[in-house]
C-alpha positions in Angstrom: -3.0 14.7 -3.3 -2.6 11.4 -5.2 0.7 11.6 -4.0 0.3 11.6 -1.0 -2.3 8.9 -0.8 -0.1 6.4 -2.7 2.8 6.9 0.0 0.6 6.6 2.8 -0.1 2.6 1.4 3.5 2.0 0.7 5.8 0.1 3.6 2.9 -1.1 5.9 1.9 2.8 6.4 -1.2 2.6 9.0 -3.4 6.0 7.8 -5.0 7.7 10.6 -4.7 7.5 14.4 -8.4 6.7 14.6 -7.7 3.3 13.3 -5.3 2.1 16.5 -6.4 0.3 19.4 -8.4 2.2 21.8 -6.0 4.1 24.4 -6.5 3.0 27.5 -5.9 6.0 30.2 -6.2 9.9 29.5 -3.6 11.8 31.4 -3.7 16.0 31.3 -5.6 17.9 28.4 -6.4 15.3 26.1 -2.9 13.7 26.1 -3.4 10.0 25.1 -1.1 7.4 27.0 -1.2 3.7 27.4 0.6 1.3 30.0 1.1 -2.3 29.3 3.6 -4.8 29.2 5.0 -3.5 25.8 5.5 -0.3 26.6 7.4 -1.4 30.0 9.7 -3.2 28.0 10.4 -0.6 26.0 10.9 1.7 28.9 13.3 -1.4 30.5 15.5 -1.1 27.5 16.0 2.6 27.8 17.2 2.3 31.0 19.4 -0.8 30.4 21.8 1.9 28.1 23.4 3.3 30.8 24.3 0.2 32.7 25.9 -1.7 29.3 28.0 1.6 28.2 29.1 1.8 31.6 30.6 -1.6 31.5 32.2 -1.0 28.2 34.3 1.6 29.6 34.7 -0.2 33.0 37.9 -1.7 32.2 39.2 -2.2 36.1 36.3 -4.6 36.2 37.0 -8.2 34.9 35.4 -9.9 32.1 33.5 -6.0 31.5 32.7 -6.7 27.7 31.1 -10.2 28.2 28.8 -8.3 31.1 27.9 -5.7 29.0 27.2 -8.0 26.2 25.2 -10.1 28.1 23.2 -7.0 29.3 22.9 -5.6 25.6 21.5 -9.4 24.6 18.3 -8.8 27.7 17.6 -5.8 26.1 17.5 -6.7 22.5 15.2 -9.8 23.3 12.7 -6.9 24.8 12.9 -5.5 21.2 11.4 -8.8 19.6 9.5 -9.6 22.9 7.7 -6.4 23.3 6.7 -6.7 19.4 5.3 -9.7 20.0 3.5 -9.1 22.6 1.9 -6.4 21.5 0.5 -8.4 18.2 -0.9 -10.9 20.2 -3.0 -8.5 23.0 -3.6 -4.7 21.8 -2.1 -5.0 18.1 -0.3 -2.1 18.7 -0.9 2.0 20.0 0.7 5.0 18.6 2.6 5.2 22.1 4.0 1.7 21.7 5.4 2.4 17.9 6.7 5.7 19.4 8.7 4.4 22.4 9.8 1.0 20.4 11.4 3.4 17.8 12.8 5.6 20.3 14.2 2.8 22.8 15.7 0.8 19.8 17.6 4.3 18.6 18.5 5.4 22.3 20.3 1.8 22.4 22.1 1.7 19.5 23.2 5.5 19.5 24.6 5.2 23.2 26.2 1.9 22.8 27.5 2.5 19.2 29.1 5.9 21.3 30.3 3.4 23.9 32.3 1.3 21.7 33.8 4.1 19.9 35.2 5.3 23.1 36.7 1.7 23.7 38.2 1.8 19.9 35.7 -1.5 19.5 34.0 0.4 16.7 35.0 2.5 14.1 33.7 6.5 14.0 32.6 6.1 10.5 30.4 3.4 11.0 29.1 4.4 13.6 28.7 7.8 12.4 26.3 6.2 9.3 24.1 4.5 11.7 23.6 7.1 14.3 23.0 9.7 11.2 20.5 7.2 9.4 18.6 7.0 13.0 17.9 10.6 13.1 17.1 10.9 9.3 14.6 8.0 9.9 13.0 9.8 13.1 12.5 13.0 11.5 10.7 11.2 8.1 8.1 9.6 11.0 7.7 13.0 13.1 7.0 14.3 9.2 4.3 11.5 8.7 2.7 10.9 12.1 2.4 15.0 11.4 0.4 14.2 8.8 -1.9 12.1 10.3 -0.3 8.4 10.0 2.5 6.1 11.4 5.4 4.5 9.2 5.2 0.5 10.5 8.4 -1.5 10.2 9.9 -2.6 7.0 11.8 -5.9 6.2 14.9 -4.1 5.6 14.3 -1.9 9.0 14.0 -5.6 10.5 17.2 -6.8 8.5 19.1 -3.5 10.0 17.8 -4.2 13.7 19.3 -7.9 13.4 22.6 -7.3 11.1 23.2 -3.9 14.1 22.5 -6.2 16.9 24.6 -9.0 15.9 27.6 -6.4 14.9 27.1 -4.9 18.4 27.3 -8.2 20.7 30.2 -9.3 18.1 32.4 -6.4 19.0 31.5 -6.6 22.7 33.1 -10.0 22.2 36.1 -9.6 19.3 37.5 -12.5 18.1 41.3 -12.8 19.0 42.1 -13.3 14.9 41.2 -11.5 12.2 39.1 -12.4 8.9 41.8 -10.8 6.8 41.9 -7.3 7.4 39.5 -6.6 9.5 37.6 -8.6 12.6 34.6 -10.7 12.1 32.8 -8.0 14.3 33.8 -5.5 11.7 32.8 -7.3 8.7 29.4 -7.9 10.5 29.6 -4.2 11.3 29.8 -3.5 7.8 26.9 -5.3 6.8 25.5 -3.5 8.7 26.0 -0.5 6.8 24.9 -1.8 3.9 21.3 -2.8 5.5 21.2 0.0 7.5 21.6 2.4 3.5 19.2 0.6 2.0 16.2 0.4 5.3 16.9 4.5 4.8 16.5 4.6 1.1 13.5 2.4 1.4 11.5 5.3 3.9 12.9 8.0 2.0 12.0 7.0 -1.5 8.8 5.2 0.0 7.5 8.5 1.6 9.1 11.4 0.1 6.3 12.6 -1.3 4.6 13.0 2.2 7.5 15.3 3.1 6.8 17.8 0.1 3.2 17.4 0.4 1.6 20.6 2.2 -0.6 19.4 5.3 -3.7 20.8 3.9 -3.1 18.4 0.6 -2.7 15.5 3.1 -5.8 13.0 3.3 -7.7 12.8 6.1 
């Protein structure tokens, strides 16, 4: 049990639902859901994946990567916007954190998958990132199962920029290379490296919640 408690403090760990923000609307059988400004951004970057890995591959359309990039740059600043915004009015819900997470992963994934089609990324990268996004969801689902919510870390915010900027980088490759490789893919390899070490910092952080039983959670 002292386990458990100690991981629940570590990495900005919020315990208990009961703490957040009141929710504002009830929809169904007790299923909790808010709608605000936040959470519409959120939802607006979800749906701007579609449109910027479709002009990654739309090669018969001129200037295609600086569109898409310029799409994938409205729907980062929704990422820092929508966090912003919600610290300033409701300090945050449960369904906020959840579709932030979610939107920022849905992005990366499809336009990581994008890329790779266009030979702009490398597989292996690509395949680290996308593996460490899952990994990471899962821990969460584990946590908010036991009755709290993993908040941001400063390497998970060192991984969002270092991803973002190797993203828009490869959208717009350099015509020379930095050696061996582009400057996108040295950026890209940073963010590897930050992208490792925000996934070491969860799992070490809160591995003890995963191997705790439920009933030796705290309440």
């Amino acid at each position: 049990m002292g386990a458990g408690r100690g991981a629940f403090t570590r990495l900005g760990l919020i315990q208990g639902f009961e703490r957040r923000v009141p929710i504002r609307h009830i929809i169904g059988d007790g299923v909790e859901m808010s709608v605000n400004v936040p959470n519409a951004l959120a939802v607006f970057r979800i749906a701007m994946v579609l449109p910027i890995m479709a002009f990654t591959r739309a090669d018969q359309i001129d200037d295609h990567y600086a569109i898409a990039a310029g799409l994938f740059i409205i729907a980062s600043f929704t990422d820092f916007l929508d966090g912003y915004w919600a610290r300033r009015t409701t300090g945050g819900t449960v369904l906020g954190a959840f579709l932030d997470t979610t939107a920022d992963k849905i992005m990366v994934t499809g336009i990581l998958l994008a890329l790779v089609s266009v030979d702009r990324v490398s597989i292996w990268p690509a395949a680290i990132i996308i593996f460490r996004e899952f990994t990471v969801m899962a821990l969460r689902g584990v946590v908010a199962q036991r009755g709290g919510l993993i908040a941001p870390s400063t390497w998970g915010k060192i991984k969002a920029f270092t991803q973002y900027a190797a993203i828009f980088s490869a959208f717009l490759r350099l015509a020379d290379k930095w050696g061996p490789w582009y400057l996108d893919q040295w950026l890209m390899l940073i963010a590897v490296v930050a992208t490792i070490g925000s996934a070491w910092g969860y799992i070490t952080a809160f591995w003890s919640v995963v191997r705790t039983e439920p009933s030796d959670v705290p309440k």
